[in-house]
C-alpha positions in Angstrom: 33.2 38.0 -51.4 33.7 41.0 -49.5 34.0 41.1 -45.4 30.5 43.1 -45.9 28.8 40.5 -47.7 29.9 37.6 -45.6 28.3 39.9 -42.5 25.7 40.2 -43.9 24.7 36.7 -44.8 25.8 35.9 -41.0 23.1 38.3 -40.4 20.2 37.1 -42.4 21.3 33.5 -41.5 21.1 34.5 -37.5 17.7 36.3 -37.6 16.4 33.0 -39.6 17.9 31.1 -36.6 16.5 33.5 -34.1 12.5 33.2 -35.7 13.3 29.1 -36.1 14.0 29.6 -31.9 10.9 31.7 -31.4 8.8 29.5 -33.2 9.9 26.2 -31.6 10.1 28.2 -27.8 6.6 27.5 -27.7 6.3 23.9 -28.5 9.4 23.6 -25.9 7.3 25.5 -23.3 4.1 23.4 -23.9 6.6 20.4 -24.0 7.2 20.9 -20.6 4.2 21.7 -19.1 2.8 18.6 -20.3 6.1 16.1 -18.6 5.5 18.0 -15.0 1.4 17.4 -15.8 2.7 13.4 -16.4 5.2 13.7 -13.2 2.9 14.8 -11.0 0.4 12.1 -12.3 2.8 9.5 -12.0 3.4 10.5 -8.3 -0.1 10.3 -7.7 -0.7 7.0 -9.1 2.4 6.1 -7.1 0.9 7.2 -3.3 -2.7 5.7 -4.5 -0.8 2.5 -5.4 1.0 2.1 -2.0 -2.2 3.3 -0.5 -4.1 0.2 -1.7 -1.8 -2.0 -0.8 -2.2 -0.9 2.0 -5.5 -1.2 2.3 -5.5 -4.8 1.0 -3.3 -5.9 3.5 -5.1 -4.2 6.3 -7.9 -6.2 4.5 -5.7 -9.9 4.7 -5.1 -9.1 8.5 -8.7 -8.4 9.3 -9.6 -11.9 7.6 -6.7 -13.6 9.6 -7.3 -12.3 12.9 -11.0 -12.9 12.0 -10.1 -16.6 11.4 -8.1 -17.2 14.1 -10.9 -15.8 16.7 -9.6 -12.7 17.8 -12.3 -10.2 16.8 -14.7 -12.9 17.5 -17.7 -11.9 19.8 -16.9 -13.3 23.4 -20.1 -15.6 23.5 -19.1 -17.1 20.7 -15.1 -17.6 22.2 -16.9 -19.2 25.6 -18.6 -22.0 23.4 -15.4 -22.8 21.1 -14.0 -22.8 24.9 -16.6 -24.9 26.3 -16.9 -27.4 23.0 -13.0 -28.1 23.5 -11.5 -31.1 25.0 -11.4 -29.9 28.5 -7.2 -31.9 28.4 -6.1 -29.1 26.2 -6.7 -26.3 29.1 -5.8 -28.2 32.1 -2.9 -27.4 34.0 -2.1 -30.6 36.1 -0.7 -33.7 34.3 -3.0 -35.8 35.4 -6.8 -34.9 36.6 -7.7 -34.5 40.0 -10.2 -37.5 40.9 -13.2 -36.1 43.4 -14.8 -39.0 45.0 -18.9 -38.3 44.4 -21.3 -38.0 47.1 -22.2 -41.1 48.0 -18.9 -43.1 47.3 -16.0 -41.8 49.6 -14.8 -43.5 52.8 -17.1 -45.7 54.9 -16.0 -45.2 58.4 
């Protein structure tokens, strides 16, 4: 084979190349658009799922703080207050004894 000839081949053999390239360019090009489409999906599904947790806990804390009385309405706090033992909010150790009216000193 001539120096010609082997050129030549070289050519037909790139411009098959070159059309292969042009052909698949597309299905790269759509290829692509479609993994950012699926990235910025999977970032949204990623802020929506920290944003539910979120919620969900905010939701835990409300039934908590709702348990233990703190949103509570404050007539309801005065009678837990009033219904508990009146020893668990006294401040002395022992009671202070008041003599009634009619009991006291007889001078």
């Amino acid at each position: 084979m001539s120096t010609l000839g082997v050129m030549d081949s070289s050519g037909v053999t790139l411009s098959k190349v070159n059309r292969e390239y042009e052909s698949h360019h597309g299905h790269l090009k759509k290829g692509k658009r479609v993994l950012s489409a699926i990235e910025r999906q999977a970032k949204k599904e990623k802020v929506l799922m920290y944003l539910s947790f979120g919620f969900f806990l905010a939701a835990v804390a409300f039934i908590v703080l709702k348990r233990f009385a703190f949103f509570a309405p404050t007539q309801l706090m005065a009678q837990v207050l009033a219904m508990a033992p009146k020893k668990l909010f006294s401040t002395s150790a022992q009671p202070h004894a008041t003599p009634a009216s009619g009991e006291g000193n007889a001078d």
